[in-house]
C-alpha positions in Angstrom: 0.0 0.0 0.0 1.3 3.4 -0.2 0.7 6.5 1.7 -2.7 8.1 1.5 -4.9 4.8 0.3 -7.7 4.2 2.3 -7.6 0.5 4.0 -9.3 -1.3 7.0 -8.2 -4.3 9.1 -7.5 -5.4 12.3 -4.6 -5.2 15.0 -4.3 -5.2 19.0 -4.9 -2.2 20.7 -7.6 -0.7 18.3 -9.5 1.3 21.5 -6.8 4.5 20.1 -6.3 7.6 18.2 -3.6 5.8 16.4 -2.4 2.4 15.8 -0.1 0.0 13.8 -0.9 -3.0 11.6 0.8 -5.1 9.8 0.1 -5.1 5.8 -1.3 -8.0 5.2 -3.7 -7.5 7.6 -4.9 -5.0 6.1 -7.7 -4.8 2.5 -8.8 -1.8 0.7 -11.4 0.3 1.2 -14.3 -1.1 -1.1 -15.4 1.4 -3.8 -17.8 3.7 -2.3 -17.9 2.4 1.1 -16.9 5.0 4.0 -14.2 4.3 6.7 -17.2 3.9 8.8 -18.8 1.0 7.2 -15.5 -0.6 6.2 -14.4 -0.7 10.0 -17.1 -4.0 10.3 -16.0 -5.9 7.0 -12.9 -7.7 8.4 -14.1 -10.3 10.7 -17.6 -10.6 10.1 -17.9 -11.2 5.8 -15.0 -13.7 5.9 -16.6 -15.7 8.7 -20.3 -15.5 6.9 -18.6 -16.4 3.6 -16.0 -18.9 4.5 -18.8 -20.7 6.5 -21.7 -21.0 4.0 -19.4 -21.0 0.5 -16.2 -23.1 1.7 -17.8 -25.2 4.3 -21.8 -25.8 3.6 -21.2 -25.1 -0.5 -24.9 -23.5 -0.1 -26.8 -23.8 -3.6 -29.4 -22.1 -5.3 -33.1 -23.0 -4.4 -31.9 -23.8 -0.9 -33.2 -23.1 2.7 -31.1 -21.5 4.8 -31.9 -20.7 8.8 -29.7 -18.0 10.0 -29.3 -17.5 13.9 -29.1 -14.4 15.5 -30.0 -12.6 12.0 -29.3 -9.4 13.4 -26.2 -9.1 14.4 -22.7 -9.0 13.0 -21.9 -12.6 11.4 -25.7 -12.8 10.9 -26.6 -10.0 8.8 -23.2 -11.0 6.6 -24.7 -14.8 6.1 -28.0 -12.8 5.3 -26.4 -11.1 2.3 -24.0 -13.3 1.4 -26.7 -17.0 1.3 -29.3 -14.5 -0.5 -26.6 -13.6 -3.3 -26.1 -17.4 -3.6 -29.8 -17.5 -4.2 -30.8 -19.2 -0.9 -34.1 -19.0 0.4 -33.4 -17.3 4.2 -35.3 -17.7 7.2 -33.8 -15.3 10.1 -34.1 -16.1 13.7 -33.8 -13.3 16.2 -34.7 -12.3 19.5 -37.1 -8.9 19.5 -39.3 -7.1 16.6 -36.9 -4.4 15.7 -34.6 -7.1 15.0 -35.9 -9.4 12.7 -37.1 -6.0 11.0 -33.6 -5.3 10.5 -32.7 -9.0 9.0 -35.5 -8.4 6.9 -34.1 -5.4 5.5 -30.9 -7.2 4.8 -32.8 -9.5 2.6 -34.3 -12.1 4.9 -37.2 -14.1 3.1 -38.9 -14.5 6.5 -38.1 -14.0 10.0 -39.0 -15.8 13.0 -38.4 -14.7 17.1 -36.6 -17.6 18.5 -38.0 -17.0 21.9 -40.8 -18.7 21.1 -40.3 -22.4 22.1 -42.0 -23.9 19.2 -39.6 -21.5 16.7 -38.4 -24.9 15.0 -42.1 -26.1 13.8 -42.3 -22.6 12.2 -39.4 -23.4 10.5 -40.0 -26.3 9.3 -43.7 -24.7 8.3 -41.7 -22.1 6.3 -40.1 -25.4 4.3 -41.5 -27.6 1.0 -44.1 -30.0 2.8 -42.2 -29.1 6.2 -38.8 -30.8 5.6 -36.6 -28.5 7.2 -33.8 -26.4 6.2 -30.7 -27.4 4.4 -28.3 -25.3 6.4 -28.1 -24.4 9.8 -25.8 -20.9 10.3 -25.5 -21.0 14.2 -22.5 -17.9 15.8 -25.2 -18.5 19.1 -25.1 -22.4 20.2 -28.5 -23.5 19.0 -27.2 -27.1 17.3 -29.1 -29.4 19.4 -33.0 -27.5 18.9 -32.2 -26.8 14.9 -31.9 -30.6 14.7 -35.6 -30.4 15.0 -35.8 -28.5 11.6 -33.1 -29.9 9.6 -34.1 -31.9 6.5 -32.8 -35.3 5.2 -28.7 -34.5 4.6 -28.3 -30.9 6.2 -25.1 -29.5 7.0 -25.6 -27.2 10.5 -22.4 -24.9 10.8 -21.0 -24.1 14.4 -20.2 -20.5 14.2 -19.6 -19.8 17.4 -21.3 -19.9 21.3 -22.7 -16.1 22.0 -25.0 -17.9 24.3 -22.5 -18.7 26.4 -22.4 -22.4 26.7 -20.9 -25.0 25.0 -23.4 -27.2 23.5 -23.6 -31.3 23.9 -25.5 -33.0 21.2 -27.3 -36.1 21.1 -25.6 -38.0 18.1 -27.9 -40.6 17.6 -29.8 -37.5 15.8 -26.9 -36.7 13.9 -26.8 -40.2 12.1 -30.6 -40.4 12.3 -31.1 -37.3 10.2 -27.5 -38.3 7.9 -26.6 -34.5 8.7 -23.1 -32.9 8.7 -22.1 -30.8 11.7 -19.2 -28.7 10.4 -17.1 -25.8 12.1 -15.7 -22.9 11.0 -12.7 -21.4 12.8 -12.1 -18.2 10.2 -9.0 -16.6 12.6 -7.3 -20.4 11.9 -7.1 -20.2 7.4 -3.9 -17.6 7.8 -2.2 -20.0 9.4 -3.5 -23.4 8.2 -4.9 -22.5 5.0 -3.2 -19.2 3.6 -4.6 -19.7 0.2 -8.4 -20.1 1.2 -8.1 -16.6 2.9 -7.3 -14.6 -0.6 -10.1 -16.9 -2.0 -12.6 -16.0 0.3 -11.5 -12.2 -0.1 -11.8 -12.2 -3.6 -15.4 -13.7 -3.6 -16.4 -11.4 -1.4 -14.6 -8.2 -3.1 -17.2 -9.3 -6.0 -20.1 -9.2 -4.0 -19.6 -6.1 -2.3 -18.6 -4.6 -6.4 -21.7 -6.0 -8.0 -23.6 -4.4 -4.8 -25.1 -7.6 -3.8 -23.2 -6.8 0.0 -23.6 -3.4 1.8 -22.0 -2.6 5.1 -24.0 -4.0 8.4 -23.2 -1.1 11.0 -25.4 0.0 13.7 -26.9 2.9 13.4 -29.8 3.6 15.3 -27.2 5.3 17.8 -23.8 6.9 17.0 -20.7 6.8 19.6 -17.9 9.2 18.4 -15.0 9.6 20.5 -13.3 7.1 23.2 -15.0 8.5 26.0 -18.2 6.7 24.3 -16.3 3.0 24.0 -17.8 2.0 27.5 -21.0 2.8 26.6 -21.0 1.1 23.5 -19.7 -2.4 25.1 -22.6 -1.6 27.3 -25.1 -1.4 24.7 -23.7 -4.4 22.7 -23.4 -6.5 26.0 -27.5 -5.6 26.8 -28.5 -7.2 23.3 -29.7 -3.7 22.7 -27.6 -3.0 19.1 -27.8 -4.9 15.6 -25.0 -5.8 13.3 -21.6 -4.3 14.0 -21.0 -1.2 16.5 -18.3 0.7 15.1 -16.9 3.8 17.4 -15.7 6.7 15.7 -12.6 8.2 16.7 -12.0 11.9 15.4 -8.5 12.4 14.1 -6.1 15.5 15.1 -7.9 18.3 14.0 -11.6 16.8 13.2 -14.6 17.8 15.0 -16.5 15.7 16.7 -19.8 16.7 15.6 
């Protein structure tokens, strides 16, 4: 990169005015996308894409169930299983949320906090076979089993719920399902090559406009000062998608 190009990535210490990375963890700036929206690509769209292109090679026509639709991971699978032509039933946990899946191109959306979420799934489904793949970043495994169809592939994204899950296996063979997990911050070391791959597909999709950038917005934090509230919001279930916090550079306003 040279001097003056606009790029976003990750490195420790991010909570600062200033902060080093090294270069190859660091991407471009998408055409058109602001430093705002490009500060919740670089975890989020790999994980969504790696998971549901490299690992559950999601196809046209199929059903996809989406945990925690909403948030970060969620609202990238949303985008990224529609653009594969899936047919996308979101799962989250209040009204304003499953509005916002919606938005992101959810073909229906269900609040899991109804206990009898997986017979509307499976409702939602040709003559009420289930889903072909199960996105899961929450710990649901064991109840999707309940709305998986005949050879399903459920993906272990991760455990926001909190606890790690057991499941019964006899329902694994029962069902002839494929419970497959993703470990994204892994491919640089294991897999190097996958990672360009999965950066490249999704380069296309955010170029052909078929991806847009999944920050909350309903409230904005600018400054440092605001980081604790923030982490307070996100750790109340009260945002959607990815909270960014602006940090005004020497010289900016904050307004």
């Amino acid at each position: 990169y040279q001097v003056g190009d606009k790029v976003f990535g990750a490195s420790q210490g991010g909570y600062a005015t200033k902060v080093a990375a090294r270069e190859e963890n660091l991407r471009p700036v998408p055409k058109g996308w602001s430093f705002f929206e490009a500060a919740g690509l670089f975890v989020t769209a790999p994980t969504s894409y790696a998971a549901l292109v490299t690992r559950a090679n999601v196809q046209k026509g199929e059903y996809v169930l989406i945990h925690a639709a909403a948030g970060g991971v969620g609202l990238a699978a949303v985008q990224i299983a529609k653009a594969l032509g899936a047919i996308v039933i979101a799962t989250a946990g209040t009204q304003h949320k499953l509005d916002v899946a919606r938005s992101f191109g959810a073909d229906h959306a269900i609040n899991y906090t109804d206990p009898k979420w997986p017979d509307e799934v499976k409702k939602l489904t040709p003559k009420g076979r289930g889903v072909d793949v199960v996105y899961d970043p929450v710990g649901m495994i064991a109840t999707s089993m309940k709305c998986i169809a005949w050879n399903g592939r459920l993906l272990v994204i991760g455990f926001a719920a909190g606890e790690i899950e057991k499941v019964a296996m006899n329902r694994v063979l029962l069902k002839n399902v494929s419970i497959v997990g993703l470990h994204w911050g892994m491919y640089a070391t294991m897999q190097p090559p996958m990672v360009e791959e999965v950066w490249k597909g999704l380069f296309e999709l955010m170029e052909s406009g078929k991806y847009r950038g999944t920050v909350f917005t309903d409230e904005e934090f600018v400054g440092l000062e605001r980081v604790p509230a923030a982490l307070k919001a996100l750790g109340a279930r009260e945002t959607w998608g990815k909270v960014v916090v602006k940090v005004p550079q020497e010289g900016q306003s904050k307004i």
